[in-house]
MIRODREN-521744 format. One line per 2 residues: for each residue x, y, z of N, C-alpha, C, CB. Coordinates in steps of 0.1 Angstrom, whole numbers, plus 5000, padded with zeros to 4 digits. Glycine has a CB too. Layout:
BEGIN
X/Y/Z/X/Y/Z/X/Y/Z/X/Y/Z  ...
END
This chain:
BEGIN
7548/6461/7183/7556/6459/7195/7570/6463/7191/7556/6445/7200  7576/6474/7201/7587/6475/7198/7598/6466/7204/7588/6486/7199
7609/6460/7195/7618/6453/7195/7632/6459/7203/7620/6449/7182  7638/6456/7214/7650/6459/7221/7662/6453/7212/7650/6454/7237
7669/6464/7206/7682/6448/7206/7698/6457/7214/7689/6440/7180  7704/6443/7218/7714/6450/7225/7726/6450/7217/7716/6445/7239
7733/6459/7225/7744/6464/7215/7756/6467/7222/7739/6478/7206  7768/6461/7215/7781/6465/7231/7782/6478/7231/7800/6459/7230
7791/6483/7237/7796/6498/7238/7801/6502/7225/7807/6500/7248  7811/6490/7218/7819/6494/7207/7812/6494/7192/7832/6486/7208
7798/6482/7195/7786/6485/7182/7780/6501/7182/7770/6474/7184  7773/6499/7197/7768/6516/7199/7775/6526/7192/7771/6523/7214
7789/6532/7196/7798/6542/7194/7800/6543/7176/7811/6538/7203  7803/6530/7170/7807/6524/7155/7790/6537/7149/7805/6499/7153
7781/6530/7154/7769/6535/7150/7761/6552/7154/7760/6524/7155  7771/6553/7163/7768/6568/7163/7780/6573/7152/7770/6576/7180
7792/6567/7155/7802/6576/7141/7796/6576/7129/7816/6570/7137  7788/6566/7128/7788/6562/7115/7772/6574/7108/7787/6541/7115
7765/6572/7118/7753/6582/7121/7761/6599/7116/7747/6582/7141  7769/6600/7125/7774/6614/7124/7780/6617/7112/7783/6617/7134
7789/6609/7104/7800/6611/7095/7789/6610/7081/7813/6597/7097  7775/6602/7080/7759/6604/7070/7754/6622/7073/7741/6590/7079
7754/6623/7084/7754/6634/7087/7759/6649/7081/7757/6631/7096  7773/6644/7079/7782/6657/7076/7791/6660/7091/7771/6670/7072
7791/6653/7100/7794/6659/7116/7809/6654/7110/7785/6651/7134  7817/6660/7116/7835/6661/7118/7840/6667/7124/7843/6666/7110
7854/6670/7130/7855/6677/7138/7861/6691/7130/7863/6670/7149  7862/6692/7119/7860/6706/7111/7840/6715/7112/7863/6699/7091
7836/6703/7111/7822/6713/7112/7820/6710/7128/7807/6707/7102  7822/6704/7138/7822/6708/7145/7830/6724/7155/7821/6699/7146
7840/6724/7147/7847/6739/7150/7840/6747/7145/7861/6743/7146  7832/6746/7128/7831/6757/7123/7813/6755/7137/7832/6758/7102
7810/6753/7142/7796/6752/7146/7798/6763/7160/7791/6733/7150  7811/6753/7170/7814/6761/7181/7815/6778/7184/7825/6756/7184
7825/6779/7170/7830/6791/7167/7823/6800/7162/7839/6790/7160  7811/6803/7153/7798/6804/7149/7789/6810/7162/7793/6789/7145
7783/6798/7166/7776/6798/7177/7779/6807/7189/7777/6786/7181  7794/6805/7191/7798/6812/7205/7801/6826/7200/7813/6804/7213
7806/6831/7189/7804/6842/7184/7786/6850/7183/7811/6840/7172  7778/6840/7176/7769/6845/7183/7764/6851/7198/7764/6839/7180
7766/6839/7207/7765/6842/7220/7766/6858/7224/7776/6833/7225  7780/6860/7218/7788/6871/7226/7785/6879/7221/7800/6872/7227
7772/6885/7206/7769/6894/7206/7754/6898/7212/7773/6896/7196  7748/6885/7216/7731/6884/7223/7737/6896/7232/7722/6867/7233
7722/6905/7232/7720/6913/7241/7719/6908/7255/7711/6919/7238  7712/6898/7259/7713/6888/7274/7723/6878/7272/7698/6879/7277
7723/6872/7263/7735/6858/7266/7745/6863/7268/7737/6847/7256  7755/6874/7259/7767/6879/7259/7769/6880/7273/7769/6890/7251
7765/6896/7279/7769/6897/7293/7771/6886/7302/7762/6904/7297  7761/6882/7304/7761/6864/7312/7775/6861/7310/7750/6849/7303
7779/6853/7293/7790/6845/7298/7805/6851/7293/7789/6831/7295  7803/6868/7292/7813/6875/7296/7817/6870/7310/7810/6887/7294
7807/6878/7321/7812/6877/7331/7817/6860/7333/7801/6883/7341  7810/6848/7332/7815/6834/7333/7828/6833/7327/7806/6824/7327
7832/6837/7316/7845/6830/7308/7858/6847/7309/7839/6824/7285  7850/6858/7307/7864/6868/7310/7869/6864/7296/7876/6863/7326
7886/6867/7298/7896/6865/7287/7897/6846/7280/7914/6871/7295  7889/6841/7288/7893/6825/7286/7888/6821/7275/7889/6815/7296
7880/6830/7262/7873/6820/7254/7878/6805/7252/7871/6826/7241  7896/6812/7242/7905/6803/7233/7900/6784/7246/7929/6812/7234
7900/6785/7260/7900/6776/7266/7885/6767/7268/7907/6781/7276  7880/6779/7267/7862/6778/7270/7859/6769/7255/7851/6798/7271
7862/6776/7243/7857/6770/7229/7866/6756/7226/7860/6782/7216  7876/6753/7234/7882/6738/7233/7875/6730/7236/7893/6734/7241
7869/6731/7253/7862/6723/7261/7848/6722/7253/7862/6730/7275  7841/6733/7245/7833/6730/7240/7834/6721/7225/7827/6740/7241
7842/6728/7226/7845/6714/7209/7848/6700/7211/7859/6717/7198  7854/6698/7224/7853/6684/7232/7839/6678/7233/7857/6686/7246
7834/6690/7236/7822/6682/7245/7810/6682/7232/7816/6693/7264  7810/6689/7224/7801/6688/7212/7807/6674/7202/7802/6706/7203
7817/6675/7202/7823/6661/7197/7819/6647/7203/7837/6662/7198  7820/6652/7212/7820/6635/7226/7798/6635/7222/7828/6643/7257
7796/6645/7222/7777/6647/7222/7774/6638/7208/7770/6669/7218  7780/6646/7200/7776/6640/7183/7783/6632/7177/7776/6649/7172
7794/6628/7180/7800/6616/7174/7810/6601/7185/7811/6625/7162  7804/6605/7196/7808/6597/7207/7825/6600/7206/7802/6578/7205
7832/6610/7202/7841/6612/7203/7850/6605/7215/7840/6622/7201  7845/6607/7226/7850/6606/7244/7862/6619/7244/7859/6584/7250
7866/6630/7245/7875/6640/7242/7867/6644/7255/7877/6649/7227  7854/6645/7260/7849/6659/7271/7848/6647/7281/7831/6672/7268
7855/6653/7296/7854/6645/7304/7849/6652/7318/7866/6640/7304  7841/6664/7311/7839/6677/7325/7828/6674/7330/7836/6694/7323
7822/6684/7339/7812/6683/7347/7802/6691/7347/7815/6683/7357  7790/6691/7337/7786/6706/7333/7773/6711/7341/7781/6706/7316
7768/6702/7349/7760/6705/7360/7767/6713/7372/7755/6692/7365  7780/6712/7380/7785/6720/7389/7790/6732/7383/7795/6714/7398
7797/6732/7367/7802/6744/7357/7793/6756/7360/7801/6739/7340  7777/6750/7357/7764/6762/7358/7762/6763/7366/7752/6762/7353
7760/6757/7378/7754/6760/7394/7760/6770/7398/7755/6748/7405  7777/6778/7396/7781/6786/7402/7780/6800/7398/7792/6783/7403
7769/6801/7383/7766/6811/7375/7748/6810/7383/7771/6808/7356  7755/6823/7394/7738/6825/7398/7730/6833/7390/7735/6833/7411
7733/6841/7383/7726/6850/7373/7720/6836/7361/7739/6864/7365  7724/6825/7356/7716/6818/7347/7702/6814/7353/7722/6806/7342
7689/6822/7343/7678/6819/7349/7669/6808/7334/7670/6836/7355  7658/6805/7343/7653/6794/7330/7650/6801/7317/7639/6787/7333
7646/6814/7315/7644/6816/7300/7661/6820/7294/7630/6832/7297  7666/6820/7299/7678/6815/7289/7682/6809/7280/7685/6812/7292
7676/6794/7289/7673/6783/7282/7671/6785/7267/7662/6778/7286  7662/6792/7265/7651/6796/7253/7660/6805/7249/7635/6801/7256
7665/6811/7247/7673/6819/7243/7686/6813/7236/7676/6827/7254  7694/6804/7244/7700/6795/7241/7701/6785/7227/7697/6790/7251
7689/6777/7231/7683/6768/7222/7682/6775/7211/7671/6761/7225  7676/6789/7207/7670/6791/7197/7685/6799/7190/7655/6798/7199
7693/6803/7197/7707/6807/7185/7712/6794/7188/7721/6821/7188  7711/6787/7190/7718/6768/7186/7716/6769/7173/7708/6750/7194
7699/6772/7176/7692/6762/7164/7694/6771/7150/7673/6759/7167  7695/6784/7150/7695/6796/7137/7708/6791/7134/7695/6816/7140
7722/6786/7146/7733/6784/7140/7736/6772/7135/7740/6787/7146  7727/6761/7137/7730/6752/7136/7718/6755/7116/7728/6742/7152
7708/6756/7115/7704/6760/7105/7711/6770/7090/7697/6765/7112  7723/6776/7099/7729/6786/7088/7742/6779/7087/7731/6804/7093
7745/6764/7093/7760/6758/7092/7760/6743/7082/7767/6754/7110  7750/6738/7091/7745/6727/7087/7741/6719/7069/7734/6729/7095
7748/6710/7066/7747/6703/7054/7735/6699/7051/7755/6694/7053  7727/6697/7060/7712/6685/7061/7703/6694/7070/7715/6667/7071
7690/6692/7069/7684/6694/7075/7683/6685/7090/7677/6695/7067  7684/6670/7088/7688/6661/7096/7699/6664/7105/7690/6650/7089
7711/6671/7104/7723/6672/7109/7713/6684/7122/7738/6679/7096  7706/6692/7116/7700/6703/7128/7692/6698/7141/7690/6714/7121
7688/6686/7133/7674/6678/7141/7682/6664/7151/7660/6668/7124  7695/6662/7145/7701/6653/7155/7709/6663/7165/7711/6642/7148
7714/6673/7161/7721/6682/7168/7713/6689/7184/7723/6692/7156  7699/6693/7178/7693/6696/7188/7678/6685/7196/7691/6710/7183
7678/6676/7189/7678/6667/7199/7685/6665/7210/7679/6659/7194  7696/6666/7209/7708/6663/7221/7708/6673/7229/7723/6661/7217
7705/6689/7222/7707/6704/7228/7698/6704/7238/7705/6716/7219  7686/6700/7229/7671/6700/7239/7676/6692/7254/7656/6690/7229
7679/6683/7246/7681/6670/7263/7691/6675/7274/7688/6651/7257  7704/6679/7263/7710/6686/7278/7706/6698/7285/7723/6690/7276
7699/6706/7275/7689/6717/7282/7681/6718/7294/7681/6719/7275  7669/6700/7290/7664/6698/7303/7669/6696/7314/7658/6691/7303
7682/6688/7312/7687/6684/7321/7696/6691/7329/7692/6675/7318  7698/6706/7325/7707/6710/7333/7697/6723/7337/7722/6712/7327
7689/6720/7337/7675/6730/7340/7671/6728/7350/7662/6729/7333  7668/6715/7347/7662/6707/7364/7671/6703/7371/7653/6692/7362
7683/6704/7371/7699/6705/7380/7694/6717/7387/7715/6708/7370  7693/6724/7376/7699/6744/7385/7681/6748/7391/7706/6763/7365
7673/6741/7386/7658/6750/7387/7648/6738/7397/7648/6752/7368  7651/6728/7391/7643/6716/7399/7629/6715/7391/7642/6720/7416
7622/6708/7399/7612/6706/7387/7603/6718/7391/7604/6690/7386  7595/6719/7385/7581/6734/7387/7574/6733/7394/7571/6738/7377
7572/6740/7406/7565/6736/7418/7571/6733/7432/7560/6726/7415  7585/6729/7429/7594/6722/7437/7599/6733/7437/7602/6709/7433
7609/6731/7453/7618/6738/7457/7634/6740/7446/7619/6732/7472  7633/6751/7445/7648/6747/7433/7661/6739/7443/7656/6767/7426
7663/6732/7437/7676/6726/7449/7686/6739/7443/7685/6705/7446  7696/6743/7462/7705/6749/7462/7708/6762/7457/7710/6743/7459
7694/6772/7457/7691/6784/7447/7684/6788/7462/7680/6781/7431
END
């Protein structure tokens, strides 16, 4: 049987830093991860174009918000306070195999950055989950009408 135990906000958070920092996570490897990654991005033959057209001249602003929000993901930082479900809905060209596209330079970069093997496997644990979730935001579930598409 599995055991619940509860935990305040400020045990939770203590125990994700403390998870992250076993890890190797900082906010040095998290820059070197963003910066990496999003350079990848921009040279994929499909992903680049995509979020050329989305970001234009704005990386320097675009790779903040993501180092926020990869920080606030892996070490409960709280720095990202955006909204990444309406961010994508206005990018009609993102279609679901992106997704997959996506995930899998996460994961090569998170593989070619990463101290642990573990640091890749908590990392995209989270990738995966925001993946689904902003899938079934923009796509809806399979079968279903896509909301707002």
């Amino acid at each position: 049987m599995t055991r619940t135990q509860l935990r305040t906000a400020e045990e939770r958070r203590r125990d994700i830093q403390q998870t992250a920092a076993a890890l190797g996570i900082d906010d040095a490897y998290i820059d070197e991860l963003v910066e990496t990654f999003y350079g990848r991005i921009r040279k994929d033959a499909t992903l680049g174009p995509i979020f050329d057209r989305a970001i234009g001249d704005n990386w320097g602003p675009h790779l903040a918000t993501m180092k926020n929000f990869w920080a606030s993901v892996a070490m409960n930082a709280g720095r990202y306070s955006g909204k990444p479900v309406p961010a994508h809905q206005k990018h009609r060209t993102i279609q679901p195999e992106h997704f997959d596209i996506w995930l899998g330079l996460f994961r090569s970069t998170l593989e070619d950055t990463a101290a642990k093997p573990a640091t890749v496997l908590y990392f995209m644990e989270r990738a995966e989950r925001i993946a689904k979730s902003l899938q079934l935001a923009l796509f809806g579930i399979p079968g279903l009408e896509a909301p707002g598409r």
